[in-house]
N, CA, C and O of each residue as an XYZ file, in Angstrom:
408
protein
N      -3.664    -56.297    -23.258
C      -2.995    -55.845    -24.472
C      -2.757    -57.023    -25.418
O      -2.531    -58.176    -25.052
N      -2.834    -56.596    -26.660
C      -2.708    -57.780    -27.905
C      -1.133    -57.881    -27.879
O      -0.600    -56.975    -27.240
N      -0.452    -58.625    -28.338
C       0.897    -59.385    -28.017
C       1.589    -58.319    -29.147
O       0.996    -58.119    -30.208
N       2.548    -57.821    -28.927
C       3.164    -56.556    -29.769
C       2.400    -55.536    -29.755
O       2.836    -54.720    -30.566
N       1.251    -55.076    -29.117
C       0.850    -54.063    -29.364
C       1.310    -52.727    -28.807
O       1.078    -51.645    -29.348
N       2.080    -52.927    -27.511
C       3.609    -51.756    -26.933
C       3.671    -51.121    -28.373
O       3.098    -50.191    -28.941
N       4.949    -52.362    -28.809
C       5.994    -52.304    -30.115
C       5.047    -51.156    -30.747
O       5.040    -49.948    -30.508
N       4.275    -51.893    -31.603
C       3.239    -51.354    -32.819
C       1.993    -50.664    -32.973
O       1.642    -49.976    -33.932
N       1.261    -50.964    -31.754
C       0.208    -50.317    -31.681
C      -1.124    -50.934    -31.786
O      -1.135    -52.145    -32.008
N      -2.124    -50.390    -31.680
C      -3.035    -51.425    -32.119
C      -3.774    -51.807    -33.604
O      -4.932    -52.181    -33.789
N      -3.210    -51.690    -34.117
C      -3.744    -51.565    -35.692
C      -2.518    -51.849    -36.618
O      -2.394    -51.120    -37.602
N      -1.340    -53.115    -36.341
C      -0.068    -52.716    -37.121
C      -0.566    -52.995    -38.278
O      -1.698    -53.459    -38.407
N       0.338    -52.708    -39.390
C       0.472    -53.650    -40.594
C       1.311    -54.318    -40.275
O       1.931    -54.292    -39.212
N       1.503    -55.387    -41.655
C       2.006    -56.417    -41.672
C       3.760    -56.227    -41.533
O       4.604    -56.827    -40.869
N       3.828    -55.081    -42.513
C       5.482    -55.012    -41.844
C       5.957    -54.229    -41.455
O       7.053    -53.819    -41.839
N       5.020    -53.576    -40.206
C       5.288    -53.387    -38.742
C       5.709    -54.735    -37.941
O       6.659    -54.860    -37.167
N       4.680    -55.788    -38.360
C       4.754    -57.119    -37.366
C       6.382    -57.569    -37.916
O       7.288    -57.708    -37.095
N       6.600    -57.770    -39.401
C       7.416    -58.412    -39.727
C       9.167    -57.831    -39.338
O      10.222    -58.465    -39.319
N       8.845    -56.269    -39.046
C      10.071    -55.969    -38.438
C       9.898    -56.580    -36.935
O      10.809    -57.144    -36.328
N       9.148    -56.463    -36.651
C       9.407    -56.848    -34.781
C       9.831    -58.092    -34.768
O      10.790    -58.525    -34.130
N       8.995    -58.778    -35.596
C       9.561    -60.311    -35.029
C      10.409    -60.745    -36.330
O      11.132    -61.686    -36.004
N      10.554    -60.459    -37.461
C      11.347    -61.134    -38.200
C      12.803    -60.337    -37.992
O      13.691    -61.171    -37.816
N      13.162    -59.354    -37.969
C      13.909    -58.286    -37.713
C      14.497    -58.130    -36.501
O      15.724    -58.073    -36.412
N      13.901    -58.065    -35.709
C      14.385    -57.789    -34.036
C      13.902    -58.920    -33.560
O      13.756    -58.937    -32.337
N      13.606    -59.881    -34.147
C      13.226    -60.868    -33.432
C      12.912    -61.088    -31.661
O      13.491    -61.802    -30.842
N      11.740    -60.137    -31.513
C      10.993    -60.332    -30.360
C       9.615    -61.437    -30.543
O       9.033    -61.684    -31.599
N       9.353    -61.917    -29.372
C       8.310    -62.907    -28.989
C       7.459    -61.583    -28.055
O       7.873    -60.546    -27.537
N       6.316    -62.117    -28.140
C       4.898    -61.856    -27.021
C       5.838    -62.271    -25.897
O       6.708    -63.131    -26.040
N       5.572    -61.509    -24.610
C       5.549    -61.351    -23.546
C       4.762    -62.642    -22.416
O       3.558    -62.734    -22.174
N       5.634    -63.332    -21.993
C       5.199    -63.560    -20.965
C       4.178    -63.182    -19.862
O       4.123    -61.973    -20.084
N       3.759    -63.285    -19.349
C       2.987    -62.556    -17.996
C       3.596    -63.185    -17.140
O       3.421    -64.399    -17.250
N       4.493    -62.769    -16.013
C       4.618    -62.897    -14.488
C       3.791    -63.929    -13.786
O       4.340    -64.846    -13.175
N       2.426    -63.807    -13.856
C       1.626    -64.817    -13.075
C       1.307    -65.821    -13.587
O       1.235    -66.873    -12.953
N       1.029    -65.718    -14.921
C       1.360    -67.333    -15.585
C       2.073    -67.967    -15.319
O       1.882    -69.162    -15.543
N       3.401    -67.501    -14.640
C       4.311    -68.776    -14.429
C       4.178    -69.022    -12.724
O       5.026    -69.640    -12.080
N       3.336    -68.606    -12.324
C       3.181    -68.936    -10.821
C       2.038    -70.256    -10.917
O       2.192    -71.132    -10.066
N       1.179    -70.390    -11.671
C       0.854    -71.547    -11.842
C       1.440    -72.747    -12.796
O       1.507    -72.758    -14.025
N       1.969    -74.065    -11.566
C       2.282    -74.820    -12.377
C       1.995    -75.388    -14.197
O       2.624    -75.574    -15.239
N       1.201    -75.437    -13.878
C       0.493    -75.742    -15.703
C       0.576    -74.718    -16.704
O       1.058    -75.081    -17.777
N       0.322    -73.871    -16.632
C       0.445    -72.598    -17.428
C       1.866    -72.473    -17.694
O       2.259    -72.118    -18.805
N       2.860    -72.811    -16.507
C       4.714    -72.137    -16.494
C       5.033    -73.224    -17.350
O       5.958    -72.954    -18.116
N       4.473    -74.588    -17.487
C       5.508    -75.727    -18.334
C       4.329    -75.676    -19.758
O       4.262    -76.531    -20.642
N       3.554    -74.529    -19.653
C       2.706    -74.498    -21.368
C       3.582    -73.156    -21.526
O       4.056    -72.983    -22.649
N       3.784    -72.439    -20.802
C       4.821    -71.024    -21.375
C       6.316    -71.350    -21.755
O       6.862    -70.848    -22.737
N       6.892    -72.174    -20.950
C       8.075    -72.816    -21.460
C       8.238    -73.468    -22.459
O       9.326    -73.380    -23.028
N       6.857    -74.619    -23.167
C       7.038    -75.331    -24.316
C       6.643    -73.947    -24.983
O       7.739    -73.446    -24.735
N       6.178    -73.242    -25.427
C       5.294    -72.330    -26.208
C       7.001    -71.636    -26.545
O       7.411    -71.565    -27.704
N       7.894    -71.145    -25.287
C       9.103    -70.766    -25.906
C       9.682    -71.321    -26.616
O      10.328    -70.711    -27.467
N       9.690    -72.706    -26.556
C      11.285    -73.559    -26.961
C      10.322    -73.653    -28.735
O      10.986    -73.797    -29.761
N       9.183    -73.574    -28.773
C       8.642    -73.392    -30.072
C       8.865    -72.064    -30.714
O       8.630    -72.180    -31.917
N       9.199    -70.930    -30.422
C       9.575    -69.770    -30.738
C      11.047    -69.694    -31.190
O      11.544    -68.796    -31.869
N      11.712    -70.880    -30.657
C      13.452    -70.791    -30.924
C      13.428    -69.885    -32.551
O      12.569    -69.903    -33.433
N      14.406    -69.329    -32.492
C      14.694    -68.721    -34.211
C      15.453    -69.934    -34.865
O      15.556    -70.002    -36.089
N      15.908    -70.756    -34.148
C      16.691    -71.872    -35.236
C      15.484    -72.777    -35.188
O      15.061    -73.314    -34.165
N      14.955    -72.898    -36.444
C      14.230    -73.944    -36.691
C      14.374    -75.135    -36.815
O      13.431    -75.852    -37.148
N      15.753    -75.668    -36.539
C      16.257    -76.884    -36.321
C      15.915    -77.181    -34.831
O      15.393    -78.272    -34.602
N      16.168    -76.264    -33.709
C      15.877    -76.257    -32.192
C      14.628    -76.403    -31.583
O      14.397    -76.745    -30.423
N      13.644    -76.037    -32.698
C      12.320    -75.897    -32.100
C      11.716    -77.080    -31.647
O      12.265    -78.075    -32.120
N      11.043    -77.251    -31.107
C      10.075    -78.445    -30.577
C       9.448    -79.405    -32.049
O       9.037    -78.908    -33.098
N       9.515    -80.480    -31.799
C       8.487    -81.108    -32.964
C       6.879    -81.521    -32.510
O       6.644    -82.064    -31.430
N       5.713    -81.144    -33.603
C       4.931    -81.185    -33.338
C       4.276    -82.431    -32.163
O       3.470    -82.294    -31.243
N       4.896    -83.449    -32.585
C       4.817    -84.688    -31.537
C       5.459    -84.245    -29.923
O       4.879    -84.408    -28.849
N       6.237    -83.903    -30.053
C       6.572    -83.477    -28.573
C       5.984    -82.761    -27.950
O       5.740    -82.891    -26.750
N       5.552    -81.605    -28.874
C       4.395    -80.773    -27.718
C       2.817    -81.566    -27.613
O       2.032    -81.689    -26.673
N       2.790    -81.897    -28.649
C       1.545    -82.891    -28.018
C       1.658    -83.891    -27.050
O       0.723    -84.415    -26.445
N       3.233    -84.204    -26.896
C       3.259    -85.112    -25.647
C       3.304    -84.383    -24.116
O       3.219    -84.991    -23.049
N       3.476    -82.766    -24.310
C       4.071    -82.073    -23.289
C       2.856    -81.912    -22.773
O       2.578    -82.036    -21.580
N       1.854    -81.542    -23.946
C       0.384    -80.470    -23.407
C      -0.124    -82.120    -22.811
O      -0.324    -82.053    -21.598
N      -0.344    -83.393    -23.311
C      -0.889    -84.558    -22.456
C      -0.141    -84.735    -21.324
O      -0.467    -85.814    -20.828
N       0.482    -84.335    -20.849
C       1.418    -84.741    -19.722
C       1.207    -83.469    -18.959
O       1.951    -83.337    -17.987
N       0.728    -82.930    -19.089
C       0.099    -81.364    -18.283
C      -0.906    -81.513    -18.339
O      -1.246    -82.148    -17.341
N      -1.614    -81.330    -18.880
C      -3.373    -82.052    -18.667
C      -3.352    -83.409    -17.894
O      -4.455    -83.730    -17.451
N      -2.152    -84.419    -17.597
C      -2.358    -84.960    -16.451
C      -2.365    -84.762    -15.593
O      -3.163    -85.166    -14.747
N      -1.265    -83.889    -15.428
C      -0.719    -83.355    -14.066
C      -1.625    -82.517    -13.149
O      -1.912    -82.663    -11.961
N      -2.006    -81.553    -14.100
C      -2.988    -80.657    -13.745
C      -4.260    -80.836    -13.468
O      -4.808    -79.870    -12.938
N      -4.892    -81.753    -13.657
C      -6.107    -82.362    -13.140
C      -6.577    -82.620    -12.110
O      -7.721    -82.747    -11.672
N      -4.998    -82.739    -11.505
C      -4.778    -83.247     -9.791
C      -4.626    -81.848     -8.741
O      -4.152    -81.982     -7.613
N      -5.110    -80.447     -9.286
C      -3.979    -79.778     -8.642
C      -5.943    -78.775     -8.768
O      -6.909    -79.028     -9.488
N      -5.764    -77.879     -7.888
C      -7.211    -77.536     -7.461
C      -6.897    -76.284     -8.791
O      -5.877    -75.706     -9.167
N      -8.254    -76.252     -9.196
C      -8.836    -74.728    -10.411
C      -8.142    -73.456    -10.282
O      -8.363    -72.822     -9.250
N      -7.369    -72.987    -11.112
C      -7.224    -71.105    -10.756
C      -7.991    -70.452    -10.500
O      -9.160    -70.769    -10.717
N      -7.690    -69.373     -9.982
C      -8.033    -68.362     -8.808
C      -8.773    -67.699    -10.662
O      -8.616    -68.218    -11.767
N      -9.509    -66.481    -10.295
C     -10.060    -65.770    -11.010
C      -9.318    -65.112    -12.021
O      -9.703    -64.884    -13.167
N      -8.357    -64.857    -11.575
C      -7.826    -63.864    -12.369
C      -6.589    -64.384    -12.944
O      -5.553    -63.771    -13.199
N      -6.906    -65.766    -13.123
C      -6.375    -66.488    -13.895
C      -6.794    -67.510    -15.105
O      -6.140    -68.537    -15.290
N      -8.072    -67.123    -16.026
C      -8.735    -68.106    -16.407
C      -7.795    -68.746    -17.524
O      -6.946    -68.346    -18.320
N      -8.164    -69.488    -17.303
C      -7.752    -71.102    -18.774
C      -8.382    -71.623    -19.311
O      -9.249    -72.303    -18.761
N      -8.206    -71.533    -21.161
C      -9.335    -71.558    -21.999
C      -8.275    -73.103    -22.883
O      -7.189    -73.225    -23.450
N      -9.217    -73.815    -22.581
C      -8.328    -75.278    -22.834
C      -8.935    -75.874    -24.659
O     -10.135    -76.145    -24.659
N      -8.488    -75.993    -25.528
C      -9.234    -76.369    -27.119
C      -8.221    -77.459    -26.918
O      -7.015    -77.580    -26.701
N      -9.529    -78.357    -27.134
C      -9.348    -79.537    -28.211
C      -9.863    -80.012    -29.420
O     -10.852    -79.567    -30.002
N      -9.004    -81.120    -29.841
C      -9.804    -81.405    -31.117
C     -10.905    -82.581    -31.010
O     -10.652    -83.629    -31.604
N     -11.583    -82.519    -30.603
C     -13.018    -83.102    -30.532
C     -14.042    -82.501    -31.689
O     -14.297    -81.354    -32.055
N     -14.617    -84.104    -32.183
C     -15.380    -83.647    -32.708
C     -16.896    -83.148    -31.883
O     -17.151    -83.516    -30.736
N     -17.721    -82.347    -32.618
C     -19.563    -81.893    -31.731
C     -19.916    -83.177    -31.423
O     -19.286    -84.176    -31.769
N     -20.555    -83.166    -31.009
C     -21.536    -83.905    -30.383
C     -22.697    -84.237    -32.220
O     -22.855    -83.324    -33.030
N     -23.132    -85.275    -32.371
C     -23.921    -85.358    -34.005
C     -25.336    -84.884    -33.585
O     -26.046    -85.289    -32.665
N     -25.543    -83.954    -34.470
C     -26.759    -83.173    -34.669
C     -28.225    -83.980    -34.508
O     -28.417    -84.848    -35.359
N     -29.321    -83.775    -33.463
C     -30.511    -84.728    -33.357
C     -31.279    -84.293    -34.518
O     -31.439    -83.204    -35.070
N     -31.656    -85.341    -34.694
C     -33.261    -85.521    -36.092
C     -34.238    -84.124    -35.501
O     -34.340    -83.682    -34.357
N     -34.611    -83.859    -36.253
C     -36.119    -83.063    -36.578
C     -37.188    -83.598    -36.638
O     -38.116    -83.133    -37.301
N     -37.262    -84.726    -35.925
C     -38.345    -85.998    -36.468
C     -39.121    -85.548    -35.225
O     -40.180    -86.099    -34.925
């Protein structure tokens, strides 16, 4: 399910979304098994404290970049999820530079 889609459905408008979360101020849902893996539970926990409604409370961009490097350490050490757990990891890397036509 898409994150509010319970709430709204699958097709909201915009202020459908803007009552849920500006209004009733709900967040997307957790999943249960995300937090059974270490790495995922301390990326769901920063991902909350970034959701705070006081925007004074929230995380600063520097800190979660220090959180997600400090989990990508950690986690390196710790064996692959099970299937039905995949993890889709983006960085900012640039491509690889395009070969000649020569």
């Amino acid at each position: 399910m898409l994150p509010y889609e319970e709430e709204v459905g699958q097709h909201p408008s915009l202020e459908d979304l803007q009552e849920v979360v500006v209004h009733k101020k709900m967040r997307p849902a957790i999943k249960e098994f995300w937090l059974k893996h270490s790495g995922l539970a301390q990326i769901c926990e920063t991902v909350e404290e970034c959701w705070d409604h006081d925007a004074e409370a929230r995380l600063p961009a520097g800190c979660v970049e220090e959180r997600i490097s400090q989990i990508r350490r950690h986690t390196t050490n710790i064996a692959p999820p099970t299937s039905d757990m995949a993890i889709t990891v983006v960085t900012n890397m640039e491509p690889p530079p395009k070969e000649s036509s020569v």
